[in-house]
C-alpha positions in Angstrom: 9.6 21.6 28.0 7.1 22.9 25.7 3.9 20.7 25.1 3.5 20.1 20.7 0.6 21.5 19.4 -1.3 19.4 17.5 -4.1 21.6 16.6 -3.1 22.6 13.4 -2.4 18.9 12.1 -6.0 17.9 13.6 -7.5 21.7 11.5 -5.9 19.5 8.4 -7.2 16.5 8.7 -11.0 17.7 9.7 -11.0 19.9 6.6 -9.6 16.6 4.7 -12.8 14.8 6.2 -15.1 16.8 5.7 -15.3 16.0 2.4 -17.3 12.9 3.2 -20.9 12.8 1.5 -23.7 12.9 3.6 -24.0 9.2 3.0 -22.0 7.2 5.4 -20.3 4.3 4.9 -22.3 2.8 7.9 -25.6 3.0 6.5 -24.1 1.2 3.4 -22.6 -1.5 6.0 -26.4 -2.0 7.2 -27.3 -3.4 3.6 -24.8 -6.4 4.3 -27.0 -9.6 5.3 -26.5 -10.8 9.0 -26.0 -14.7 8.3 -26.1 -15.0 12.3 -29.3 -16.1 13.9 -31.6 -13.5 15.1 -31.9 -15.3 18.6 -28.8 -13.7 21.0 -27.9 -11.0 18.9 -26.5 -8.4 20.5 -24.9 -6.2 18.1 -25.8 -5.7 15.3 -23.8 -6.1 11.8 -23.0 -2.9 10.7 -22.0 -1.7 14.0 -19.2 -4.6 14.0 -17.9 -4.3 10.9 -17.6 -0.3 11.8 -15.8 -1.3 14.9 -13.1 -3.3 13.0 -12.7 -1.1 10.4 -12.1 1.9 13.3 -9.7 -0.6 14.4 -8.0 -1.4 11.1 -7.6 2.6 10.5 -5.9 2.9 13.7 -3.3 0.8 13.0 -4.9 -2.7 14.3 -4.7 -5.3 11.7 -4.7 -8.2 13.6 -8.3 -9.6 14.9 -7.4 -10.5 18.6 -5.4 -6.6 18.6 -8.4 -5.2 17.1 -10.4 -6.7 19.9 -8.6 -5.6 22.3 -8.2 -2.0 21.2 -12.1 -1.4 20.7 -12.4 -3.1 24.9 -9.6 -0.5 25.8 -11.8 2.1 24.4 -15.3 1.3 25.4 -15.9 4.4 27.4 -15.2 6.6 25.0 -17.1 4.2 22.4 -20.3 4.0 23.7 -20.2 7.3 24.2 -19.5 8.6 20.9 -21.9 5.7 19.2 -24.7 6.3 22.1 -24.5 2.7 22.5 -27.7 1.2 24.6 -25.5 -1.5 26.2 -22.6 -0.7 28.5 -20.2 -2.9 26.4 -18.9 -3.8 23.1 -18.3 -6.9 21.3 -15.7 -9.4 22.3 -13.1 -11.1 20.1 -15.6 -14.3 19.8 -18.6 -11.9 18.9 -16.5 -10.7 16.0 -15.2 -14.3 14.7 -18.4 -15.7 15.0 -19.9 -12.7 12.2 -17.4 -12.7 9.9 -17.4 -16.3 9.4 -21.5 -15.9 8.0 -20.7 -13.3 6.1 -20.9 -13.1 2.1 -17.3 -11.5 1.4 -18.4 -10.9 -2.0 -21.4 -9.3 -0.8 -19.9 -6.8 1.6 -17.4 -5.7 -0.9 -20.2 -4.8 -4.2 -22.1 -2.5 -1.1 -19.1 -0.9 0.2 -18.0 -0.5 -3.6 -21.0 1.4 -4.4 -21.0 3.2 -1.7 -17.6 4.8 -1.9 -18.3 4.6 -6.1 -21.0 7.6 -5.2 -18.7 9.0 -3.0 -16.5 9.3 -6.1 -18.8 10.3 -8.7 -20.4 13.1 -6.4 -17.1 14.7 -6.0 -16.1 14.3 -9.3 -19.3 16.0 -10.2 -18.8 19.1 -8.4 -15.4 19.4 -9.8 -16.5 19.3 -13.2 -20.0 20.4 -13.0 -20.2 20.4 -17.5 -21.2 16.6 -18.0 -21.9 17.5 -21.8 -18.5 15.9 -23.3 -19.6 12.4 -20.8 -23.5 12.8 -22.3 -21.8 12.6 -26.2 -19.9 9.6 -25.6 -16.4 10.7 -24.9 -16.4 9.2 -21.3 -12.7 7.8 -20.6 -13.0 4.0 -20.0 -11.9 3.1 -17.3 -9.1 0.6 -16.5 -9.6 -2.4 -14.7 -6.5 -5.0 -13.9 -7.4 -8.5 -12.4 -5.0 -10.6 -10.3 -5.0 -13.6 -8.0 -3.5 -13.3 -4.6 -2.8 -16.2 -1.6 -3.3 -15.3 1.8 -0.1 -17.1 3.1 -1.1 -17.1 6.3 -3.3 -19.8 5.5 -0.7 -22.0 3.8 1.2 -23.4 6.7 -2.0 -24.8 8.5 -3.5 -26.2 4.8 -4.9 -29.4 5.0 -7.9 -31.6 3.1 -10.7 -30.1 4.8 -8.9 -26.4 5.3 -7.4 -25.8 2.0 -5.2 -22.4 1.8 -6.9 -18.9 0.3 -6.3 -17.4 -3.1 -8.4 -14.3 -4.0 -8.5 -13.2 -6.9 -9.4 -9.0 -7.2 -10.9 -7.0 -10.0 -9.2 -3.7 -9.0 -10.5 -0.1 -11.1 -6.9 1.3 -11.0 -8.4 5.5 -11.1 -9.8 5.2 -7.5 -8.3 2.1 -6.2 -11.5 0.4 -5.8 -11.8 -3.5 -5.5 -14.8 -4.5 -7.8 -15.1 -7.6 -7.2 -13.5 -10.9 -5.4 -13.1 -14.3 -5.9 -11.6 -17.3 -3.4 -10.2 -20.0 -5.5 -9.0 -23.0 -4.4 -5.1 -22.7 -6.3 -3.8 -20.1 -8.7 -5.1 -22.4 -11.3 -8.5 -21.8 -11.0 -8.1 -18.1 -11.3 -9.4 -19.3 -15.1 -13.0 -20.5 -14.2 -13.2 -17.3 -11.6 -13.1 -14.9 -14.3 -15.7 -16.4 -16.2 -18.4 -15.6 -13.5 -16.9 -12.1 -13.5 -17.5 -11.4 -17.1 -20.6 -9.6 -16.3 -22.0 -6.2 -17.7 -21.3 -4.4 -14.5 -18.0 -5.5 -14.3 -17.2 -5.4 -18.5 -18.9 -2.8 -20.6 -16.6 0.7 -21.6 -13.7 -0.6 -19.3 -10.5 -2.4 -20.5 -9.4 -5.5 -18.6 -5.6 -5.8 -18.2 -4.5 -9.4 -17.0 -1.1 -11.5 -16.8 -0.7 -13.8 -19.7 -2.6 -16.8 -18.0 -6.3 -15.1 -19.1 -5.6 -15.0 -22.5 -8.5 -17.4 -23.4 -9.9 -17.5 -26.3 -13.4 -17.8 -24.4 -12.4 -14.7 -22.2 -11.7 -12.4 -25.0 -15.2 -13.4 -26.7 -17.0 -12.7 -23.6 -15.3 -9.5 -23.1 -15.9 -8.4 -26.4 -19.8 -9.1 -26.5 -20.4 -7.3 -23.6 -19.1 -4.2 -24.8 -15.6 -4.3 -22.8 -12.2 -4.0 -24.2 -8.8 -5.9 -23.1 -5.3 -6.1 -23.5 -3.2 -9.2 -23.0 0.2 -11.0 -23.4 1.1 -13.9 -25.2 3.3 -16.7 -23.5 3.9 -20.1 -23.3 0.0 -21.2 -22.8 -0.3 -20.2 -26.4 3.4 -21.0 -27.9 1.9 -20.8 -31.8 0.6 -17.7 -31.5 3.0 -16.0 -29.3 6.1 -17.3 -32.0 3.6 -15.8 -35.1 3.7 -12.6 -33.2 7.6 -12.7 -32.7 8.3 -13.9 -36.4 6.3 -11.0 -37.7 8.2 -8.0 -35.5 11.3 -9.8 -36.1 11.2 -9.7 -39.8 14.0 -7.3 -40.8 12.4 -7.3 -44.2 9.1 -6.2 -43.0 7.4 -2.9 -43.9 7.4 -1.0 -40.6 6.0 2.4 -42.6 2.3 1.6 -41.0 3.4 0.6 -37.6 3.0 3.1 -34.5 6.2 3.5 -32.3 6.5 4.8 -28.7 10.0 5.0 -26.5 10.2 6.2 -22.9 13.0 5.9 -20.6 12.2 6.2 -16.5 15.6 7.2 -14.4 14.8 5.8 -10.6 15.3 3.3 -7.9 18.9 3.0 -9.1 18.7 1.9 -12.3 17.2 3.0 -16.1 14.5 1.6 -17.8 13.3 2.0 -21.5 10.4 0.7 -22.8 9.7 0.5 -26.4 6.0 -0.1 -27.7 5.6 -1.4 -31.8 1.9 -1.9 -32.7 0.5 -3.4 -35.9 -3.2 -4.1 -37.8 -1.4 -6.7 -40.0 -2.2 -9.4 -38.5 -5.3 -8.8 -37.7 -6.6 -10.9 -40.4 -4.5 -14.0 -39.4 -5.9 -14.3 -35.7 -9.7 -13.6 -36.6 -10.0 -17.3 -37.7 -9.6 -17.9 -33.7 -9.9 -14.8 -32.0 -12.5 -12.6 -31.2 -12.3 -8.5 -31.7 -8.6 -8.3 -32.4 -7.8 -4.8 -33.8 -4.1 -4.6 -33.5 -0.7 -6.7 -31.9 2.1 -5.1 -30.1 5.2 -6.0 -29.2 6.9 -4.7 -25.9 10.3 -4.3 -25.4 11.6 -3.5 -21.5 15.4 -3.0 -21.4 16.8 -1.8 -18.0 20.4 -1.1 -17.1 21.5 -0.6 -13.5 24.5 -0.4 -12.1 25.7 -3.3 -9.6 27.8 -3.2 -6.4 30.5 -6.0 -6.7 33.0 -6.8 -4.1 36.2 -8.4 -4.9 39.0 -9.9 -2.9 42.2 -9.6 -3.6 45.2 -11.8 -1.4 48.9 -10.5 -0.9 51.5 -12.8 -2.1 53.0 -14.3 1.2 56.7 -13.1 1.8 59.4 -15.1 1.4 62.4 -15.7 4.4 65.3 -14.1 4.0 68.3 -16.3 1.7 70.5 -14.9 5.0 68.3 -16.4 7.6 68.0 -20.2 5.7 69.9 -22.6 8.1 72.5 -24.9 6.3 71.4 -28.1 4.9 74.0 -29.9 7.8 73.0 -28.4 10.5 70.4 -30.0 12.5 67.8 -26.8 13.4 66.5 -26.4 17.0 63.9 -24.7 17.9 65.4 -21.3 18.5 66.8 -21.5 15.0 63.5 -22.6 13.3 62.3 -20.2 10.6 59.0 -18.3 11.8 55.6 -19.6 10.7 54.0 -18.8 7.7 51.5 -15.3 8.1 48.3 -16.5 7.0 47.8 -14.2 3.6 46.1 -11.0 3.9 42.8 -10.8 1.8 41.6 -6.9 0.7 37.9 -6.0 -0.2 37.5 -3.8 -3.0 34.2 -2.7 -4.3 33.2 -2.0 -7.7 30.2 -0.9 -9.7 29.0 -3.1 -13.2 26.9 -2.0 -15.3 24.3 -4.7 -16.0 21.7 -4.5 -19.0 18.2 -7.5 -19.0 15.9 -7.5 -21.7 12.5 -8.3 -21.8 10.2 -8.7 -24.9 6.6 -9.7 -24.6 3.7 -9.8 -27.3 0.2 -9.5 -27.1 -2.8 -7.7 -28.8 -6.0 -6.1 -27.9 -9.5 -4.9 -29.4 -9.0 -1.4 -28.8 -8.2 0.4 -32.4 -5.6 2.3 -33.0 -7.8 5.7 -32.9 -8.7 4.7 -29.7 -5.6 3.5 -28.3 -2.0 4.5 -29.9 1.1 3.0 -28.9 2.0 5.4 -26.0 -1.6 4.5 -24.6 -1.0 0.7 -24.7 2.1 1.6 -22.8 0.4 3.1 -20.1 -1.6 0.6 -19.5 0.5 -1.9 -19.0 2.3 0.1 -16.5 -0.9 1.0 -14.5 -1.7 -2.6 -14.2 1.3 -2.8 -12.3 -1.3 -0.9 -9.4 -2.9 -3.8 -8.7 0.7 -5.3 -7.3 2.0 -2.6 -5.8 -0.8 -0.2 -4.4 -3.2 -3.2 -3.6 -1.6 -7.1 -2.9 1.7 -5.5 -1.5 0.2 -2.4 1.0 -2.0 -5.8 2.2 1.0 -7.8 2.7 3.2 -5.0 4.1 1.2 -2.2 6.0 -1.4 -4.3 7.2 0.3 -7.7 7.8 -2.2 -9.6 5.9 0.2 -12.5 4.7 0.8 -12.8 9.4 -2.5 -12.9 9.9 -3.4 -16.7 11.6 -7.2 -16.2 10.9 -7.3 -19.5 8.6 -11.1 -20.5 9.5 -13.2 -20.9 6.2 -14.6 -17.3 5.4 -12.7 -15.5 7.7 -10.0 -15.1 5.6 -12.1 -13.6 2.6 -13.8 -11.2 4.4 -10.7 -9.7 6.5 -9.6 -9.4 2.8 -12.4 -7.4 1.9 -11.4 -5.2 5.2 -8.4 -4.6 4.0 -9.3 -3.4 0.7 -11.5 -0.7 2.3 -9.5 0.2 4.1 -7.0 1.3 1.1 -9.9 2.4 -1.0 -10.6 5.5 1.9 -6.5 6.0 2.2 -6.8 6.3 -1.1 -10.7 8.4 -1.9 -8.8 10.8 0.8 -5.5 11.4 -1.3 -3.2 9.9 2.1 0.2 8.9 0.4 1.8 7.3 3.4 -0.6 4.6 5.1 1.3 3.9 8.1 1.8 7.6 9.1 -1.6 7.7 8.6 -2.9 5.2 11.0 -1.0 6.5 13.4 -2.4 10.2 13.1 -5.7 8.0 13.3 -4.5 5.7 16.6 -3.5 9.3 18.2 -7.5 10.9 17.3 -9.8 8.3 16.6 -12.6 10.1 16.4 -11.4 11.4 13.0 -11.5 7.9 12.3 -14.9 7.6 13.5 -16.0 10.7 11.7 -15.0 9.6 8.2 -16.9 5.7 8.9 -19.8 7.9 10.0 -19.8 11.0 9.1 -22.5 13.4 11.1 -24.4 9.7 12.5 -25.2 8.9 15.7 -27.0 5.4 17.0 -29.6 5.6 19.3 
């Protein structure tokens, strides 16, 4: 039997990696503050946080499995790492440093980090800056949403309450901004407000579900030199009817409106979605809200075709008129008529075609030079990213929704793990994850190399 060569796939994926900047994500890690006491340290931070993100790259997810991976490996860890001490941490060692660690604190220094990652490569790709120096920089898209860590809901109590993070996710690179635990999806409201920063606001446009359309948001937002884009629903039932009313007039003048139709063929069924924007009414929200520039209306109309199974029963067959017995004659048992066949029930399948509707209305403060209708259509289909390419890879490549760590801070931080973990899947162009981690559990020290690039520790 002939032995696989995997020298090729491992040429690949070093050529892949070395496109890592000279500045390694350790040496970011070393900025996070140690909130363990100095006295019986061991190891330091940035070396476990490196260990469990090695872990988490291979495939590990789980804290006690992560554990155990990095003790399987020590040989070969402390030689790669130089390590002075002829161990590594234990599964306590790593518990006991996550729970003093800022989450929100670890996740701004590994943003920045892999932020200059991002902008040095995207400088050498495009070397002119001249069109970025006049102003024409593309803002960049931000989407915010709230997630709970379910793991933490069957063990909730008074003094353990369960986890909901809520993300600020940049949806070009996949980069988590910023993160906020909240105590219920409720509070998501209050969260944002301490988000509304420069840093996080000016030239992007924030995309969020219907339950952030504050008046006090979209104030803030505007001020700071940010732009947004939200729905109407039933938190604000006047204005979200004015809206419908005014689309809905079949009398209205539609000759200054914009209009953009797409239809998407896939995942078995078709979807068309139909953008209508207006400056109208621009005029009769500014007596409450801040910065509007137009309303849209979105209509989402999908059709599928669904799998139906009917049954069908034979009629039973009647006996013979031959084979009655007389009315007279007492029947015995060798003469009784046979007992009724039960009836026999056939399956047959057959497709429908089933249409849903969807309409929602909202507005936003970007102008129409600056965003036409087909541009408000992306983005609300790009904040979709922030479900499907962050909250459900967490859930469903790396278990997060199984994990039992429910000890207050833990939670937050293996979060933040998680989400750099996606951010360097994603900074290295890897569209299958799992596949992934397992090219990294088979040659770790590709692993190693992209946490550390060309560093060793003394």
């Amino acid at each position: 039997m002939t032995e696989m060569d995997y020298s090729t796939l491992v040429r690949e994926e070093e050529q892949r990696l070395s496109r890592v900047p000279l500045t390694a994500l350790y040496e970011a890690l070393k900025q996070v503050k140690d909130g363990r006491k100095k006295r019986g340290r061991r190891y330091s931070l940035a070396l476990i946080l490196t260990l469990l993100l090695l872990a988490r790259l291979a495939g590990e997810t789980d804290l006690r499995a992560a554990a155990q991976w990095i003790k399987l490996r020590k040989g070969w860890i402390i030689e790669q790492l130089h390590l002075r001490r002829e161990s590594v941490p234990c599964q306590g060692t790593y518990a006991y440093a996550l729970e003093r660690i800022d989450a929100q604190e670890l996740l701004e220094v590994v943003a920045g980090c892999l932020t200059r990652w991002e902008a040095a490569e995207r400088c050498e790709n495009e070397p002119s800056r001249l069109s970025e120096q006049a102003g024409q920089q593309e803002k960049q898209h931000v989407a915010v949403d709230g997630k709970t860590m379910r793991g933490t809901l069957a063990h909730e109590s008074a003094d353990q309450p369960s986890v909901h993070v809520l993300s600020v996710y940049e949806v070009r690179t996949g980069l988590v901004l910023a993160q906020r635990s909240v105590a219920e999806k409720e509070n998501e409201i209050s969260a944002v407000k301490d988000l509304l920063t420069p840093v996080y606001v000016k030239d992007r446009v924030w995309t969020a579900d219907a339950m952030h359309t504050q008046k006090t948001t979209c104030q803030r937002i505007d001020q700071l030199g940010g732009k947004y884009l939200f729905f109407f629903k039933d938190n604000h039932p006047t204005a979200h009817e004015d809206l419908a009313l005014f689309f809905e007039d079949p009398d209205a003048d539609q000759s200054t409106w914009g209009f953009f139709s797409q239809t998407e063929k896939g995942h078995g069924r078709l979807t068309t979605r139909t953008v209508r924007t207006s400056t109208e009414m621009n005029e009769w929200f500014a007596r409450e809200w801040t910065g509007i520039a137009q309303s849209f209306q979105v209509t989402r109309t999908v059709k599928r075709k669904c799998r139906r199974v009917i049954e069908q029963t034979e009629a039973q067959q009647q006996t013979p008129a031959s084979e009655a017995q007389p009315s007279s004659q007492q029947p015995t048992p060798a003469t009784l008529p046979p007992k009724a066949k039960p009836s026999k029930k056939r399956k047959q399948v057959i497709f429908v075609e089933e249409t849903s509707q969807q309409v929602v209305y909202g507005f936003t403060n970007l102008t129409p030079a600056q965003a036409s209708p087909e541009a408000i259509a992306t983005f609300l289909r790009k904040h979709w990213a922030i479900e499907n390419r962050l909250h459900w890879r967490r859930d469903v490549t790396l278990r997060e929704d199984h994990s039992q760590v429910r000890t207050t801070g833990k939670p937050p931080v293996l979060a933040v793990l998680n989400n750099i973990v996606l951010s360097l899947m994603d900074w290295l162009g890897v569209r299958n994850v799992p596949d992934q981690m397992r090219l990294f559990a088979a040659f770790p020290t590709l692993a190693l190399d992209l946490l550390l690039g060309s560093l060793t520790f003394e």
